[in-house]
N, C-alpha and C positions, 0 to 999 in steps of 0.2 A: 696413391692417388693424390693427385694436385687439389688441393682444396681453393677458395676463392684466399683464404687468410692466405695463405703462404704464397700467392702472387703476389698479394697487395704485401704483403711483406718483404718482400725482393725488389718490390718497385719502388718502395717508399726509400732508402739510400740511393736511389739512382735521381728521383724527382728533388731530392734534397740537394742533392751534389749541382744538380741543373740550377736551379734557384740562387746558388750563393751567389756572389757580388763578383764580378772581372775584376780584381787588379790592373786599377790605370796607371802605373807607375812610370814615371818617366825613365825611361831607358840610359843606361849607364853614357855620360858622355866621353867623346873618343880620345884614346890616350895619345900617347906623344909620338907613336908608330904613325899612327893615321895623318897626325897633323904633320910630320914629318914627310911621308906621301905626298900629299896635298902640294905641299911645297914643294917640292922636285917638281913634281906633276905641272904645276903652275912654270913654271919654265917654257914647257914646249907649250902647255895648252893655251894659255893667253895671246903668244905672238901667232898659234894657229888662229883660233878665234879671231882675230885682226887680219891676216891675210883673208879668210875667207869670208867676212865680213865685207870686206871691200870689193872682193871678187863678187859675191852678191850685190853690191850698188853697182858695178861695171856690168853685171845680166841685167838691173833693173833698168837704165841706161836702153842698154842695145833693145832691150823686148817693147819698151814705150819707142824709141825712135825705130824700129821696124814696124812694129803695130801702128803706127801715130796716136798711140794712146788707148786703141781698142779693148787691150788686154792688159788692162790696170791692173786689175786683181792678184791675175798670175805674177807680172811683175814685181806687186807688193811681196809678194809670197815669198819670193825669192829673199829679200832682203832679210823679211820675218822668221826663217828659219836661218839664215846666215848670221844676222846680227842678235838676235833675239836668247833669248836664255839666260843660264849662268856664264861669266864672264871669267871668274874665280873660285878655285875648287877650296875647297874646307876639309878638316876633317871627318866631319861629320860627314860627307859624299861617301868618303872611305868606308865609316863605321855602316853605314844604311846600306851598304853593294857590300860587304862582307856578311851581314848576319842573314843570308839570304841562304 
């Protein structure tokens, strides 16, 4: 028969273990692999990001002189997702999409 002791005594290492403190520790930074990536990667992605950067000011362009302006926003948008972001990958891009 279960008595009340011997729950509270099964629950009390589980209430304990909840309680303890999270380790915030900062995460190991990325080795010479990743930042090695990064830099290849930086080749194609940068002159990408610049073509399509500029291809977004030539849609913001056309959508304000066909709207005459009505549809600002959406045209902003266009820029904001074209030119907007990161410009330069790191290592650390690498380490955070790998420990997933």
């Amino acid at each position: 028969m279960i008595t009340k002791r011997s729950i509270v005594a099964s629950l009390v290492p589980l209430l304990i273990g909840m309680a303890a403190p999270w380790s915030w520790a900062d995460p190991e930074p990325a080795g010479p692999g990743a930042n090695a990536a990064a830099a290849v990667s930086d080749v194609f992605y940068v002159p990408g990001k610049a073509i399509v950067c500029g291809v977004s000011g030539v849609l913001w362009v056309g959508t304000m002189a066909l709207t005459f302006g009505f549809l600002y926003q959406e045209a902003t948008d266009f820029v904001k997702g074209g030119c907007g972001g990161k410009w330069v990958l790191t290592g650390e891009d690498f380490k955070s999409a790998s420990s997933y």
